[in-house]
C-alpha angles and dihedrals in degrees: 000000000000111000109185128111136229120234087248096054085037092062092046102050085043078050096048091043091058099048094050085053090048088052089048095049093060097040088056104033098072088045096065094034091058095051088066126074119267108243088196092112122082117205129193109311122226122296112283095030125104118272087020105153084196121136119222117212107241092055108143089222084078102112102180133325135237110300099193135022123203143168093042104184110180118206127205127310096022113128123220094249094060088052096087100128097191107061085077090069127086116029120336116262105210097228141101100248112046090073148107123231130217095192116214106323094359121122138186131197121221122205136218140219114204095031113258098254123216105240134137122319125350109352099187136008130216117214131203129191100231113150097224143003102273100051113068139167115213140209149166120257114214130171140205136185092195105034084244113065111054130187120195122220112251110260140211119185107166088176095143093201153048118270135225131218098267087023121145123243122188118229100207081064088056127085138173084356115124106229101049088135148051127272102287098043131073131209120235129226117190107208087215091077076068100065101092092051124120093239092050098046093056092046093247086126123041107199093188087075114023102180093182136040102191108195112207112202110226122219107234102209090093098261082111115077124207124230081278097053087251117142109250114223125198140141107329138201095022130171147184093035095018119184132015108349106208120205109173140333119214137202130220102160086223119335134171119270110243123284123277089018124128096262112245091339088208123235128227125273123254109263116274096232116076107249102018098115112040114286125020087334091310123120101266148145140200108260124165115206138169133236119242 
């Protein structure tokens, strides 16, 4: 059988070859491109810039600070001289050193006396000690009425990569997360972005009198998920005073967001499906710690 081709047949199968690869471009491509988050959002951008929702310290819609700390659980590349518990109670001070830090997986709960109340706009702010607006520490915000019931805020993290020790995150990519700025400004959480919730539903958790704020370092190498079921990226390895470094959580009882922000930028809800998302449908990960 003779198998060679004349210039004419040649032409057609290059031309049917083309158009098969053409077809399959456009069959796979959106495949792979919806299996990626969407960075269409834009959260609250860094402290000092328009349309910030960050908190700065000194605002005078501070009413009192957390007044006890318990269950501190280090994780893992925190030194001892950074697991002094007590240096994240009373107002925040706005430096790196008058902190407490979770190390990578670790978590500690404040506690507060009178209760935090639900009422209109951001009822408590979380404070971390990062020295500018790129490199953040992240970790998940959870409240109880009982010291034993908590719910999580729901969480977005659209980071698309891994991130280094000295790495950058951008904050308008960040959601629901405490850490978002830099040391000096806090980030609000309104409980009212609670109400929907399971726990609350049920009554397990009152949010007209959270007693505790527990704060739950994430590793940032992407083995914790978001609300969404997204990896969260942030600075990783890291050492010393590995994790999450608090310095402080406020109380305003409801107070405006600053003026200018996008008012209460809502986060996503948790996944519909039980399990989706980390633990019992909520954003998780699996950390071991140990207990000091």
């Amino acid at each position: 059988m003779d198998l060679a081709l004349t210039s004419g047949n040649s032409r057609f199968l290059h031309t049917k070859i083309n158009i098969r690869m053409v077809f399959l471009y456009f069959l796979i491509i959106p495949i792979f491109a919806s299996s990626s988050p969407s960075h269409a959002v834009s959260y609250s951008p860094p402290a000092g810039q328009a349309g910030s929702q960050a908190i700065p310290m000194n605002d005078p819609a501070f009413l009192y600070w957390a007044s006890g700390y318990k269950d501190y659980k280090t994780g893992k590349n925190v030194d001892s001289v950074w697991q002094t518990p007590a240096l994240a109670l009373g107002a925040a001070s706005g430096t790196s050193f008058d902190i407490v830090s979770l190390g990578e997986g670790g978590q500690i709960t404040l506690t507060f006396d009178p209760p935090i109340r639900n009422e209109s706009g951001w009822d408590f702010a979380v404070f971390e000690n990062a020295f500018n607006d790129y490199n953040l520490e992240l970790a998940y915000v959870e409240v109880s009425s009982n010291g034993i019931d908590f719910v999580r805020f729901p969480n977005v993290s659209l980071t698309p990569d891994p991130v280094s020790t000295y790495g950058s995150v951008d904050a308008t990519l960040i959601n629901g997360l405490a850490g978002k700025y830099r040391q000096g400004y806090g980030t609000p959480f309104d409980l009212s972005n609670l109400s929907g919730q399971e726990e609350v539903q049920s009554g397990k958790v009152d949010l007209s009198r959270i007693t505790c704020v527990r704060i739950i370092d994430i590793v940032g190498d992407g083995t914790c998920l978001d609300s969404q079921g997204h990896a969260i990226y942030d600075p990783y390895p890291t050492f010393g005073s590995g994790g999450f470094d608090l310095d402080a959580i406020g109380v305003s009882n409801g107070a405006p967001y600053p003026e200018g922000s996008e008012n209460e930028i809502p986060a996503p809800a948790p996944p519909e499906k039980e399990g989706e998302a980390g633990f019992g449908g909520q954003s998780g990960c699996f950390i071991e710690t140990a207990i000091n």
